[in-house]
matplotlib code that plots the C-alpha trace (Angstrom):
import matplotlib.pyplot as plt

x = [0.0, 1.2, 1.9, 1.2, 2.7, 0.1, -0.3, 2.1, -0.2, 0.3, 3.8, 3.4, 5.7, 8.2, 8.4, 9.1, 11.9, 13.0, 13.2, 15.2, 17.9, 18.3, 18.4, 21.4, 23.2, 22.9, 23.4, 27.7, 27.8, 25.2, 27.2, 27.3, 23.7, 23.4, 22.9, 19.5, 17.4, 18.8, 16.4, 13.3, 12.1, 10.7, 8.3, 7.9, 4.8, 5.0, 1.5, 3.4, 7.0, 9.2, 13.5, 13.8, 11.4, 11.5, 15.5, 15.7, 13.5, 15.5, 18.7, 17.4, 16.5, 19.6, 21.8, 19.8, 20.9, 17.5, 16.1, 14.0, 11.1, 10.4, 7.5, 8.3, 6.0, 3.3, 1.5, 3.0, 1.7, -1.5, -3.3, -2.7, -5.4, -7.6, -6.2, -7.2, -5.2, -6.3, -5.8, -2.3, -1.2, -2.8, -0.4, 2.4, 2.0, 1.9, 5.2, 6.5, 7.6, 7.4, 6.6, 5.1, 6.1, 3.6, 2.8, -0.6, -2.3, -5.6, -6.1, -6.9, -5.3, -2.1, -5.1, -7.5, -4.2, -2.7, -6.1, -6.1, -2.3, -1.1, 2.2, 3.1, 2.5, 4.4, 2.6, 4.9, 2.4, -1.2, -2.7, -2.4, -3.1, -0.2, 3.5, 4.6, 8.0, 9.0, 7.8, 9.5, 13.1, 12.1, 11.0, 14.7, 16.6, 15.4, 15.6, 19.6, 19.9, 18.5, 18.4, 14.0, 11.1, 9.2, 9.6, 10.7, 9.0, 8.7, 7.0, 5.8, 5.3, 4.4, 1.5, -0.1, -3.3, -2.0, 0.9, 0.7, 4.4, 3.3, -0.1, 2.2, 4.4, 1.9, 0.7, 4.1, 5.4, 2.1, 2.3, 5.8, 5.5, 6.6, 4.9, 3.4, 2.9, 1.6, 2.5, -0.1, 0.3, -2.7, -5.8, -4.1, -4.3, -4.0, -7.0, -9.8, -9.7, -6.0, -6.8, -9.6, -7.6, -5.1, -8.2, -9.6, -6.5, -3.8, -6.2, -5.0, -7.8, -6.2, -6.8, -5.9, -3.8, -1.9, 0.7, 2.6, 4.4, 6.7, 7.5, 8.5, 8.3, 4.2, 3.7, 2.1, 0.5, -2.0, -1.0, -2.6, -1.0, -2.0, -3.8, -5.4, -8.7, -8.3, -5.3, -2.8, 1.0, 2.3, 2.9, 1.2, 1.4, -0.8, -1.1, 1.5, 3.3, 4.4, 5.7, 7.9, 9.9, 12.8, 13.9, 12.4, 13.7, 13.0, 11.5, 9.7, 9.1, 7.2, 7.2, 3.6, 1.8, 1.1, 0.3, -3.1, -6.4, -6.9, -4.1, -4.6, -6.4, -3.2, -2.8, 0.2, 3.7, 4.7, 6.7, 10.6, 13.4, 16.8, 19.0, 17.6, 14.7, 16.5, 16.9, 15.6, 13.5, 14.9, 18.7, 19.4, 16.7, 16.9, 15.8, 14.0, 12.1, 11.4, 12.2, 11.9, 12.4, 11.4, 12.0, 10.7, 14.4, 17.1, 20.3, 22.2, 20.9, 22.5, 25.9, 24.3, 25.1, 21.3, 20.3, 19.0, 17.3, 20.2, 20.5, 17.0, 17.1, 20.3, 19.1, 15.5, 18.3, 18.7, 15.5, 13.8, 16.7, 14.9, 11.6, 11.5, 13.9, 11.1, 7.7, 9.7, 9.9, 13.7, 14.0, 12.1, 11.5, 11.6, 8.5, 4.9, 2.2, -0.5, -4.1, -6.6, -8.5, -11.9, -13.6, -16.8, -18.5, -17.7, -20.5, -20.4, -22.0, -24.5, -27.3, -26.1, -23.8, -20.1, -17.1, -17.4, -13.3, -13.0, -9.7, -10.7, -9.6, -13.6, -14.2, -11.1, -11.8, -16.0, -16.1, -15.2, -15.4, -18.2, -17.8, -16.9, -17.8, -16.9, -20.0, -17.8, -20.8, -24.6, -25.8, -25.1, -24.0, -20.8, -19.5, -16.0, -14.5, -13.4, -10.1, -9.4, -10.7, -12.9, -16.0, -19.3, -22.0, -25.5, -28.7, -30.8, -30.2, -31.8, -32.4, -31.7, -33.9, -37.0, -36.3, -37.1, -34.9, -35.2, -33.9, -30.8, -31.0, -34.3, -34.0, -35.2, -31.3, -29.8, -31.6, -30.6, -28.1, -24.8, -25.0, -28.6, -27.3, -27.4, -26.1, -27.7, -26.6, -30.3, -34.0, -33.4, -31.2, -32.5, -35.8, -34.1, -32.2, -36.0, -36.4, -39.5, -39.5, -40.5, -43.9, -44.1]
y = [0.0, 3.7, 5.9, 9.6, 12.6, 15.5, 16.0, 16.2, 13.1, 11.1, 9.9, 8.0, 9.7, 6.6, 7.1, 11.0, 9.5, 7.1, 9.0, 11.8, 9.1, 8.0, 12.1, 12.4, 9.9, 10.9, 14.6, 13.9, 12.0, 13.2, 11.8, 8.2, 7.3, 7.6, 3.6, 4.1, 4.8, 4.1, 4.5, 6.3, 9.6, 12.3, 14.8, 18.4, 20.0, 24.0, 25.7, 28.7, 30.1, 28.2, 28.1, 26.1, 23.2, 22.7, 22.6, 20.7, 18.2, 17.7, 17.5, 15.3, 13.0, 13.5, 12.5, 9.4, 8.3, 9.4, 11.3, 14.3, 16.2, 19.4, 21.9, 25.2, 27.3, 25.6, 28.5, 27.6, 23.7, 22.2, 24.3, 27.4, 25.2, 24.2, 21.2, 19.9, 19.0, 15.2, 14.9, 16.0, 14.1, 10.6, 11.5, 12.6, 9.5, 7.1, 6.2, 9.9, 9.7, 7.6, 10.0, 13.7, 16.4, 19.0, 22.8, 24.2, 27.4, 25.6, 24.1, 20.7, 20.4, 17.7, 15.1, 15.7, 14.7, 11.5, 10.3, 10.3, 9.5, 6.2, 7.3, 8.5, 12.1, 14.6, 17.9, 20.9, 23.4, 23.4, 27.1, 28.7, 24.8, 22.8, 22.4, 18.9, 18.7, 21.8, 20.8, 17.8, 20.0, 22.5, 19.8, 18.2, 21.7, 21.6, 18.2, 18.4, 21.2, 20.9, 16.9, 16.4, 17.8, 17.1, 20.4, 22.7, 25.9, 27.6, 30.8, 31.0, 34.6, 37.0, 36.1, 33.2, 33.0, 32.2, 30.7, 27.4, 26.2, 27.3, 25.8, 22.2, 22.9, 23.9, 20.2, 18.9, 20.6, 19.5, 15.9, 15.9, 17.4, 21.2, 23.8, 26.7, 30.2, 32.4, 36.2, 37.1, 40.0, 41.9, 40.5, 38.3, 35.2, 31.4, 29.7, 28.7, 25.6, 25.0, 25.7, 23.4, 20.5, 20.9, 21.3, 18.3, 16.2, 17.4, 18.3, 22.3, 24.8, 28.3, 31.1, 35.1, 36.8, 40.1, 40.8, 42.4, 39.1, 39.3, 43.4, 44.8, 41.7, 41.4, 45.4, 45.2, 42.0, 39.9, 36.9, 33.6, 30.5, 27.1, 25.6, 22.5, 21.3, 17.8, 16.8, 16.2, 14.5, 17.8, 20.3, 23.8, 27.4, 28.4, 32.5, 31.1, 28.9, 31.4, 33.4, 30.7, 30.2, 31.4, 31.3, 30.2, 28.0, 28.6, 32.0, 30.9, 33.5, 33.7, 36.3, 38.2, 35.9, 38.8, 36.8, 35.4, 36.7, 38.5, 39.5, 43.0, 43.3, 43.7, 47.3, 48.6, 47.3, 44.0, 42.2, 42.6, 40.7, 42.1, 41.7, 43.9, 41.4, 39.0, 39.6, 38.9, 35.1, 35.7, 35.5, 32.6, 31.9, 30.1, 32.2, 30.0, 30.9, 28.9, 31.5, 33.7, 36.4, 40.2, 42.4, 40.8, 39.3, 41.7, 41.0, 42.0, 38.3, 36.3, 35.5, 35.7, 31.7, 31.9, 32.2, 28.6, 29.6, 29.1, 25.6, 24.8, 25.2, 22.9, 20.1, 19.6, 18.2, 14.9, 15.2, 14.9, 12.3, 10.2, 11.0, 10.1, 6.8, 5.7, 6.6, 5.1, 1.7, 1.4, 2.2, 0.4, 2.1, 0.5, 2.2, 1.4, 3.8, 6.5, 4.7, 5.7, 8.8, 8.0, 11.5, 12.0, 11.0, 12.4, 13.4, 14.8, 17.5, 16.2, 19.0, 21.2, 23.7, 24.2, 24.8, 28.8, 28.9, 30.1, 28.8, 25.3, 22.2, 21.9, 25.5, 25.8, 22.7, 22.0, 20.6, 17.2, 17.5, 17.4, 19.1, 17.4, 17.7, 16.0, 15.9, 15.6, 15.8, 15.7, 17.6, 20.6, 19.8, 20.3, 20.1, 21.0, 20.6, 17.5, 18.5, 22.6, 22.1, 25.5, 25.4, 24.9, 26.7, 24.2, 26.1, 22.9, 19.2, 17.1, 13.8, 12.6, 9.4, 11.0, 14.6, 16.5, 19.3, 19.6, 22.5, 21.9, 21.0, 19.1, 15.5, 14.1, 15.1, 12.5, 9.6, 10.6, 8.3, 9.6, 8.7, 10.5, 13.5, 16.3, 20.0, 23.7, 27.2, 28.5, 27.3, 28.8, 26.8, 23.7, 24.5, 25.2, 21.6, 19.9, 19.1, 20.0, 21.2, 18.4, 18.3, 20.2]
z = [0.0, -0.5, 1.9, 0.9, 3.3, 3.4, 6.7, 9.8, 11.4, 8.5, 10.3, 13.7, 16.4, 16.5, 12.5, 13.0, 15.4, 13.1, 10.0, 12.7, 13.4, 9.4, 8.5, 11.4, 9.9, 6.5, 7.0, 7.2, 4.6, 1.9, -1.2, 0.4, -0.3, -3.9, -4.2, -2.7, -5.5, -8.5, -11.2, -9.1, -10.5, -8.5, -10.1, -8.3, -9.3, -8.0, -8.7, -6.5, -5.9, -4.4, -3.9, -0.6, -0.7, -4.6, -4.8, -1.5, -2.7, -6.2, -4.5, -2.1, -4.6, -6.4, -3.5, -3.3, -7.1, -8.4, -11.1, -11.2, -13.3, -12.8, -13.3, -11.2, -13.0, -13.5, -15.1, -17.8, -18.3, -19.0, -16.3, -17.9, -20.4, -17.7, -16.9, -13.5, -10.9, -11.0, -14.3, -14.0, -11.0, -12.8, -15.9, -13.8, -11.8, -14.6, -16.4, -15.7, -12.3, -8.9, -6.6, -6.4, -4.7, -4.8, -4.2, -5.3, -3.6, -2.5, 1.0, 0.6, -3.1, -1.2, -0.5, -3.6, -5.5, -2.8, -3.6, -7.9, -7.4, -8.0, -6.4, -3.1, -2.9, -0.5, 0.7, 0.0, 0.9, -0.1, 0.6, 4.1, 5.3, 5.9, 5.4, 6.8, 5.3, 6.9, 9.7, 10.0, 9.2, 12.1, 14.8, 13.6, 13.8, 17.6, 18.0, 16.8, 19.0, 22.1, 22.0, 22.7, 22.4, 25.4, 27.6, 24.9, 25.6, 22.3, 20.9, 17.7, 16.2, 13.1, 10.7, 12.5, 10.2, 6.8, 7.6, 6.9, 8.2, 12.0, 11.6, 11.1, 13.3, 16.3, 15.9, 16.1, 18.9, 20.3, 19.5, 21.2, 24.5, 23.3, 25.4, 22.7, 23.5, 19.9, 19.6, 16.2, 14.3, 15.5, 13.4, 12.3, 15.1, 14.7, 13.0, 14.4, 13.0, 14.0, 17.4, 17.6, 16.2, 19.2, 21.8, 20.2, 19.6, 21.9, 24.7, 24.8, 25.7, 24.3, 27.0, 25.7, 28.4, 28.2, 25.6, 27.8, 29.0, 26.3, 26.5, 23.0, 21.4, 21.5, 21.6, 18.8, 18.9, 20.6, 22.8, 23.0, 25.4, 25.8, 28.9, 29.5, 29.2, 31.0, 32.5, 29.4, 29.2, 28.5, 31.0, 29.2, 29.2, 32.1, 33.8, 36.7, 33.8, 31.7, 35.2, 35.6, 32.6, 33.0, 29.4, 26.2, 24.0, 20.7, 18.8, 15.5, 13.4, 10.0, 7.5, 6.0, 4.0, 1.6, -1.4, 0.5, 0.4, 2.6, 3.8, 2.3, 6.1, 8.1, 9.6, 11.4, 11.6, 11.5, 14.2, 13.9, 15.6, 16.5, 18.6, 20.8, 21.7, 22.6, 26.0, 29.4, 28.5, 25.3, 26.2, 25.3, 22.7, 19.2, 16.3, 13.6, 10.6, 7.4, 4.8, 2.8, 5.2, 4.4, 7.2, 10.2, 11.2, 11.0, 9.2, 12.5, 13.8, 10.9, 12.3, 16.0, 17.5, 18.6, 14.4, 13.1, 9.9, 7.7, 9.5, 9.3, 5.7, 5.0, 7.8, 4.8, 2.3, 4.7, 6.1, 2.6, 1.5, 4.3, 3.9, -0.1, 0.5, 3.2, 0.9, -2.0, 0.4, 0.1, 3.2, 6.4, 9.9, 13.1, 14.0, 13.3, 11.4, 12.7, 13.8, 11.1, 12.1, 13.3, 13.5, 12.7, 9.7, 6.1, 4.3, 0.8, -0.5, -2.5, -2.8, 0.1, 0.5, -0.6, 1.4, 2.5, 1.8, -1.3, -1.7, -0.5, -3.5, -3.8, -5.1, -6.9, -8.9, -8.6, -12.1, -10.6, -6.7, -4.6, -0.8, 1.7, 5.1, 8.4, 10.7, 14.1, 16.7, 15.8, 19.0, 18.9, 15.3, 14.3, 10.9, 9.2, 5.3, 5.2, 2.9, 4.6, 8.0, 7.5, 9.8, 8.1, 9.2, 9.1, 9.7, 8.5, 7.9, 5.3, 4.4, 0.5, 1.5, 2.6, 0.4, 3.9, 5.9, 9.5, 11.8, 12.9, 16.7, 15.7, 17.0, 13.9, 13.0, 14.9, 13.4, 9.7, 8.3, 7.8, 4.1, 4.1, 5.7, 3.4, 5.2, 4.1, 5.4, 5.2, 4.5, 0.8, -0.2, 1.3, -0.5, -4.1, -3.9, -3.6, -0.2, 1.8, 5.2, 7.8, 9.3, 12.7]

ax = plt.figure().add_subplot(projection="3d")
ax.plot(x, y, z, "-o")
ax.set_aspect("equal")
plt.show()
């Protein structure tokens, strides 16, 4: 069976700590492991801009005695004609290559192509979702640093909405014992739908507190820390927590996501790290970003022994070399594979409603794909996109067996099969799809 990469949880943690051990002993040595895959091609499909990932990937797979295609403008190939993104990845994933690594500008684009791919397909960046490679090179940067994870305390900061390396990495560092404290660019805060995955999966309930804990830093910003909902394995930012760190670890910063829509909403100045900000908890703190930077990390910090970006970006040569060599099954881990999630129930979208994210796979490409939602609670209802995550707001409920709506919060909701279950935003459109409100 092939195993795609398109989301952080895709690896199991032993995995992550496998593939850690192959990268460190690869990274000394990267011309020593050309007899790997002899023969393999990977293809690197970039809908958007890209320097790090894309060239990190090819000589990745270079070092590894491979071959690679590449299409790092895909503007101009066949979906500058209207070619869709299935279409391409079940050409692309005939005779052309063995693997995919891809980059497209719609959340949820990484999975609509693992599942019309007949070979292994690695996420490198669909929309403002996720980023799991890059991930996977930050969470080894502090892992070849600091030696663990459990206990790091480590702030992320800058453009926490549409940047989709920090949503990754907030899972991560979740996932292995990190304690998270977020420093947004004012308006500009972490998801909703991020931070619901780590209440729902990690067992963090986010609590706003004052700014002010991190002096100049935050003084333009909003601050948002981590506390628990039930008692959890990792010990979380909490008001007396964050009073008692001494230091932090680690300062991930991210640059404004200006090409996103809706970034055109960001007022004031943006965040800016110096020298001069590291100081007090940030002494002895690790400066990480994922690049490109603009002008949030002075140059001053660059040959400053606390600066990891230019390391971060080297360490994803090895770190990909083991990721491709493991998807490509030439290499086998000690480690067994995530559980399959169980959340909810996936309904599709039938006659209801689309996706309200615009950029969402579904609306991007709705000549072939049908919304998606995951119904994760019946009462109160609670439904998200199945592929972006985005929260779907369900005013009725109907049923495609009988050709009736219901209220949501109606009980007659709950005995609807999920295969029946068909979601609407209003009565309207419930009514134009041919259903009939249900008897009161």
């Amino acid at each position: 069976m092939k195993r795609d990469f398109v989301s952080i949880d895709d690896l199991g943690d032993d995995e992550v700590r496998e593939l850690f051990r192959v990268a460190s002993e690869m990274a000394p040595r990267l011309r020593e492991w050309s007899h790997l895959c002899p023969g393999r091609i990977l293809a690197s499909l970039f809908y958007e801009p890209s320097t790090r990932t894309r060239l990190s990937f090819e000589s990745a797979m270079s070092r590894l005695g491979g071959g690679v295609i590449s299409a790092p403008d895909m503007r101009t190939s066949s979906a500058a004609k209207g070619e869709t993104l299935a279409d391409t990845v079940r050409v692309v994933g005939g005779s052309y290559a063995d693997i995919i690594a891809l980059r497209h500008p719609a959340e949820g684009s990484a999975r609509i192509a693992a599942r019309y791919a007949d070979v292994p397909v690695v996420n490198a960046g669909d929309g403002s979702h996720e980023h799991p490679t890059q991930t996977l090179c930050d969470l080894y940067s502090l892992y070849a640093e600091k030696g663990r994870i459990e206990g790091l305390d480590v702030v992320l900061c800058g453009d926490l909405r549409f940047s989709r390396t920090v949503h990754s990495f907030a899972y991560a560092l979740a996932r292995f014992g990190a304690n998270v404290a977020l420093i947004a660019h004012r308006g500009f805060e972490m998801p909703e739908y991020v931070l619901r995955r780590l209440r729902d999966r990690y067992r963090h309930e986010p609590q706003r507190l004052e700014a002010e804990e991190f002096g100049s830093l935050a003084s333009r910003a909003d601050a948002v820390y981590f506390t628990p909902q039930n008692p959890h394995q990792l010990s979380l930012f909490t008001e007396s927590a964050v009073a008692s760190v001494a230091k932090f670890d680690a300062l991930y910063v991210t640059r404004p996501q200006n090409e996103r829509p809706g970034a055109e909403e960001r007022e004031g100045p943006y965040p800016r790290i110096d020298r001069g900000s590291l100081s007090g908890r940030f002494r002895d703190t690790f400066v990480m970003h994922p690049l490109p930077r603009m002008n949030e990390i002075a140059y001053d910090l660059d040959q400053d022994p606390r600066s990891l970006y230019f390391k971060q970006a080297a360490r994803g040569v090895p770190v990909r070399m083991a990721l491709l060599a493991f998807l490509l099954g030439v290499l086998e881990l000690r480690a067994s594979p995530p559980r399959p999630e169980t959340v909810g129930e996936v309904v599709r979208g039938r006659d209801g409603g689309r996706c309200p994210n615009a950029t969402c796979i579904t609306n991007v490409e709705s000549r072939y794909l049908e919304s998606e939602f995951r119904v994760e609670r019946r009462a109160p209802l609670r439904a998200t996109c199945a592929l972006c995550e985005s929260v779907i707001e369900v005013a009725f409920v109907g049923c495609s067996s009988t050709r009736v709506y219901h209220r949501e919060g109606s009980g007659d909701v709950r005995r609807i099969k999920a295969e029946h279950l068909v979601l609407f935003d209003s009565e309207d459109r419930a009514k134009r799809a041919g259903f009939s409100a249900a008897a009161r």
